[in-house]
C-alpha positions, -999 to 999 in steps of 0.1 A, spaced: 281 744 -667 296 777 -648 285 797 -629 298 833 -623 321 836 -589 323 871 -585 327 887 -619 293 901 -625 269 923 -608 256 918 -576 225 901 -573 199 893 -541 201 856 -536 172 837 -544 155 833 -506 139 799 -498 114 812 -468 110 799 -434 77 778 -438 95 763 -467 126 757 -448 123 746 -413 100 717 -414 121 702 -438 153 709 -421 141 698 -391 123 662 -404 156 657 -425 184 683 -427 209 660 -449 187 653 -473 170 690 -471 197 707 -482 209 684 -511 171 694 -527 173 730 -523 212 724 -539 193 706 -568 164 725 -570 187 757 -570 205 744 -599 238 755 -585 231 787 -577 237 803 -540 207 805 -524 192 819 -488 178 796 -461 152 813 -441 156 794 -405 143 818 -387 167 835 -366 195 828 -390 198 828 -427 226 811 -439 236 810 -478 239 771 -492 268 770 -514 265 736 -537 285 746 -569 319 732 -573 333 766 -587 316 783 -556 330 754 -531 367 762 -541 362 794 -540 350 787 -503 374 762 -495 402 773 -515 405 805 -535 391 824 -508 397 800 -478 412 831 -454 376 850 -453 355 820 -447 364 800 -418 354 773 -394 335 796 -364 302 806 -356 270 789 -339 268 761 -365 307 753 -349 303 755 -312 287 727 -303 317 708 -320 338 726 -299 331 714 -269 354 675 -282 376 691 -297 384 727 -285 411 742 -304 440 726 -325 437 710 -360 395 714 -358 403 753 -354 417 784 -371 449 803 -368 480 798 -347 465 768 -329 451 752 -358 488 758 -381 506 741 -351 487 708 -344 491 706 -389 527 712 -387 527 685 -361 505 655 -373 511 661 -410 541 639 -410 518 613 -393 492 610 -423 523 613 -457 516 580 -482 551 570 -469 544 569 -431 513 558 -439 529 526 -460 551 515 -437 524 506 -405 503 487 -437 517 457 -431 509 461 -392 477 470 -400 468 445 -419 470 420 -395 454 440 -363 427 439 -395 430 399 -401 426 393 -365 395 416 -356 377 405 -390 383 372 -375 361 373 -343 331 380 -367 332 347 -367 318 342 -337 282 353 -353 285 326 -381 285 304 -353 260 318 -330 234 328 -358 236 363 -343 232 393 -365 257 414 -367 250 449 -359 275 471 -390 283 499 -373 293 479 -345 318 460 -365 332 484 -387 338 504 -355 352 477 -337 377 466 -362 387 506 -371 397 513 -336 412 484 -333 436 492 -361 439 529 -350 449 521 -313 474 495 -327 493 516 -356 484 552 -346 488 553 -311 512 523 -302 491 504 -278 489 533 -257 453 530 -257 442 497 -244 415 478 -263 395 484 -233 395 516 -233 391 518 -274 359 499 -261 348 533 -242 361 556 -269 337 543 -296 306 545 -277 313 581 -262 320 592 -300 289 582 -314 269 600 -286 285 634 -292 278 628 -329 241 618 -320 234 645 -294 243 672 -310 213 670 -337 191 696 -316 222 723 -315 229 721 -352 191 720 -364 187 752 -336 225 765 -336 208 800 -331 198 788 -293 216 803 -266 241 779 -245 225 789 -208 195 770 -218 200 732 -221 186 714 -246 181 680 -255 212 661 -260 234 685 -238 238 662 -210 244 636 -229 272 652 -249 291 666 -219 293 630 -207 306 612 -231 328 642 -233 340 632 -203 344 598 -206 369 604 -240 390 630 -215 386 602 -187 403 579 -211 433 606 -226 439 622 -198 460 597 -183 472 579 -212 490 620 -221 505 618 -185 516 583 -186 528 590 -221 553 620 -206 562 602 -176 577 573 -195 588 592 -230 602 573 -261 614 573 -291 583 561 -309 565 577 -341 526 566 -328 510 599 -323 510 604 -290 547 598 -282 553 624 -310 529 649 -297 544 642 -261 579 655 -275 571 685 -300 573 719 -282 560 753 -299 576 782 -316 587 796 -280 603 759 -274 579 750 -248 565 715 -245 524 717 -258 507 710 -222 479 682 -218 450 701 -229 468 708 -260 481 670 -264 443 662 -257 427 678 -283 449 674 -309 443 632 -302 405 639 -299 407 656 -337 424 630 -350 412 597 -336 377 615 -346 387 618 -380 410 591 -385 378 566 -378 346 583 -383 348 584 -419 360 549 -421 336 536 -398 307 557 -416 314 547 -450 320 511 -443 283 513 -423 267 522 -456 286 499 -477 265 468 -464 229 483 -476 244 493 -510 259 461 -516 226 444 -507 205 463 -527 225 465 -558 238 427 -559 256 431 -598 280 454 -578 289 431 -548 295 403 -569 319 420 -593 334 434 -560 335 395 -546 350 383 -579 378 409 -577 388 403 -541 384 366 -548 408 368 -577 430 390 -559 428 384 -524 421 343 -525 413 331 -492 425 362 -473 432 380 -453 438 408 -473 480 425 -472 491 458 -483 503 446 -519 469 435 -528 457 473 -524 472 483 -554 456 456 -574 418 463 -562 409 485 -585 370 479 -585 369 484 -549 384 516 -550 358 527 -572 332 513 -551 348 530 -523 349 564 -542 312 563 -552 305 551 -514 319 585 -506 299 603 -531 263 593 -519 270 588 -482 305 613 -474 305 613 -437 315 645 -431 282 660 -446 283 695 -438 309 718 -442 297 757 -420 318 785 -427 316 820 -413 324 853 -437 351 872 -418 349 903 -441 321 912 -473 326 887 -496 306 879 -530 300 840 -542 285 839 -580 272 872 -576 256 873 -545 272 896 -517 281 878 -486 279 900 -450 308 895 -429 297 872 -398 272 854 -425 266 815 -421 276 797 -452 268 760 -455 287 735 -481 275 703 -478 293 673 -497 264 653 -502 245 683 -521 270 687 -543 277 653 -554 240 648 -562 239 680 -586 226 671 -619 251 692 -639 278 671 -627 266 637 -622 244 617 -648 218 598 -623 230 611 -592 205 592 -570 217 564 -582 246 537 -571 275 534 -597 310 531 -593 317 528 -628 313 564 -630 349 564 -612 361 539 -637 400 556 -645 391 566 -679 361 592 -665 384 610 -641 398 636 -658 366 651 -674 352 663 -638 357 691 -617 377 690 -586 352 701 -564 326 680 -576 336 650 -550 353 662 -521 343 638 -490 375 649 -470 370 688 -480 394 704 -497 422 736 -492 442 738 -467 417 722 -442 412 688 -463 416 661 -438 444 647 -432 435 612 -430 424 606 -473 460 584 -476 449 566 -447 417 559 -458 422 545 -492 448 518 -476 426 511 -444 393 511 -460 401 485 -490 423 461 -462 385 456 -448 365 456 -475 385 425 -487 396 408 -454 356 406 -445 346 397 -481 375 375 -481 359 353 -452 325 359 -452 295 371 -469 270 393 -453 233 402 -462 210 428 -445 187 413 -422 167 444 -420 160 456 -453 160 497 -458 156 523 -468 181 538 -444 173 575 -441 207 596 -428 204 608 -391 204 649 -382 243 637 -368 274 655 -366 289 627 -393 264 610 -414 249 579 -402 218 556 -406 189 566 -382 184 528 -377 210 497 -372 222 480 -401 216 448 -394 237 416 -411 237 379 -413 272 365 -414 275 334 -431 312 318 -444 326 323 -480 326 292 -495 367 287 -492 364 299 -454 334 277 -447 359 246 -459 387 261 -434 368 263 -407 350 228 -411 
């Protein structure tokens, strides 16, 4: 199916009114707008919210154009953007001059080839956090996912991104302060249209744990330039770049551009991997054929860089993990100038919403999109879709820069845990998505750790 992207005649968009809108945006935004995508067929459609009206833009020909064809005139500002703005300020999470420097910069950082030779490093930061899950084997504990995966990510991040320039202790206060921002600003984005001089729920909070993330890079930048190196981690790189008039970037600059990146080197890693655990338990022919193929592969574990390559089942899990539950779920965009989008005309200043977890549940593309199935990303089935059908790190010139880094991290854990241990949910779902910055469960995730059978003979 395609639909028209600015060929024919202007048409109104079909308007989805307010008492329609709201209360489902409000009770569940994630989930609200993939029905309206589905229910829309593809087609751009009007969201009456009241005080604003964004367009939802679902279609993969109508997401490039967004993203890609067109990416100049829609950009990343307006309300639906500010409260995001307060982490990050300005740098790779931006537009213009600011955003095409911190790129230039950290681009080298995130190649396949940089990215291959700290695998073997991270492997093993890997190995040995996988390794203290132990711990709830013997204790009987459950183990809280979100917890873990997060755990074991920054871990891996502090080690081969940033050089032990971040101590585990503080790794231990970046985590936390993350998740809050994520968490607090649900009442901004389901109300972006509310004016900042009036707090609302959640503002405190945010600003706090803003705080605490600038309590922990703030010195780690100055301690960084005081005792300079030759290093490639992130932050001794950023410490020696200077800008187009030669000048060194100063410590707000240094700051935010590690904010963006530690964000979005872990969040989607740490998301993903969250969701894993209920899929797996609810759709047990897929976890054993994963299990087999990292038991063939892998052995006893831990999991190195050469098996990557080899776990091809996982990656497919991995890809279809994305599909249903990509944690960057919403992609805003503001029209700079008039625009038109299959038809429709497009205001300059208009909100446009494209939201990755519409569009990979549209019928047109995907045969049961509800349901769980990596064979659908079996090699073979590749080439018949469309681009912009599954794009969990965005796409243009604004796709993130961490998909490399992903695909080597996110398979290392997968098979190190599976490798050593086998974990059920000890609080069956559903798990409904949170109104988040990043897509997350509304409730814990909740696993019993018990030995693989090879590991439970180690340990003995």
């Amino acid at each position: 199916m395609s639909i028209d992207v600015g060929t024919g005649a202007v048409r109104r968009p079909r308007s989805i009114p307010v008492h329609r809108v709201l209360p489902r945006f409000v009770r569940d935004p994630v989930n609200a707008l993939a029905e309206f995508g589905r229910e829309a067929g593809g087609e751009v459609v009007r969201l009456d919210l009241g005080p604003v009206r964004p367009y939802l833009v679902t279609h993969p020909d109508h997401v490039q154009q967004v993203m890609r064809a067109e990416w100049t005139n829609y950009q990343r500002e307006g309300m639906f953007w500010r409260p995001l703005r307060r982490l990050f300020g300005a740098g790779i999470m931006g537009e213009g001059k600011p955003w095409e420097s911190s790129r230039k910069i950290l681009q080298p950082l995130f190649t396949a080839r940089y990215i291959d030779t700290l695998s073997e490093e991270m492997a093993k930061t890997i190995a040995v956090r996988v390794g203290e899950m132990d711990e709830h084997v013997r204790s009987g504990r459950p183990a809280d996912a979100a917890d873990q995966m997060s755990g074991i990510v920054s871990q891996t991040l502090i080690r081969v991104l940033f050089g032990d320039k971040i101590t585990r202790a503080d790794g231990e206060r970046l985590t936390p302060a993350y998740d809050l921002v994520a968490n607090s600003i649900n009442f901004r984005l389901l109300m972006p249209f509310m004016p900042y001089f009036i707090r609302v729920p959640g503002d405190r909070a945010l600003l706090g744990a803003v705080k605490t993330i600038d309590d922990v890079m703030f010195p780690v930048i100055r301690k960084a330039r005081a005792d300079l190196d030759d290093n490639v981690d992130v932050i001794s790189a950023l410490c020696r770049t200077t800008g187009d008039d030669g000048a060194g970037l100063d410590d707000r600059q240094i700051r935010d551009a590690l904010v963006s990146v530690y964000g979005a080197a872990s969040d989607t890693t740490v998301m993903s991997l969250t969701w894993l655990w209920s899929l797996l338990d609810t759709h047990p022919e897929v976890a054993a054929k994963l299990r087999d193929e990292i038991d063939d592969v892998v052995g006893a574990g831990p999991a190195r860089p050469e098996h990557v390559p080899r776990l091809r089942y996982t990656r497919m899990v991995l890809q279809e993990l994305l599909r249903l539950y990509p944690a960057g779920w919403l992609f805003p965009r503001m029209a700079m100038e008039d625009g038109e989008i299959g038809g429709v005309r497009i205001r300059a200043g208009s909100q446009v919403l494209i939201s990755p977890y519409a569009t990979h549940r549209l019928d047109e593309f995907w045969e049961r999109p509800l349901e769980f199935d990596p064979e659908r990303f079996a090699p073979e089935k590749q080439e018949r879709r469309h681009k912009y059908a599954h794009f969990p790190f965005g796409g243009g010139p604004h796709q993130c820069l961490g998909q490399y880094l992903f695909y080597v991290q996110a398979p290392l854990i997968v098979a190190t845990v599976l490798s050593r241990f086998r974990l059920t949910v000890s609080n069956p779902g559903p798990f409904l998505p949170a109104p988040a910055a990043s897509l997350r469960p509304k409730r814990r995730i909740e696993l019993d750790v018990a030995f693989a059978d090879h590991a439970r003979s180690e340990v003995r």
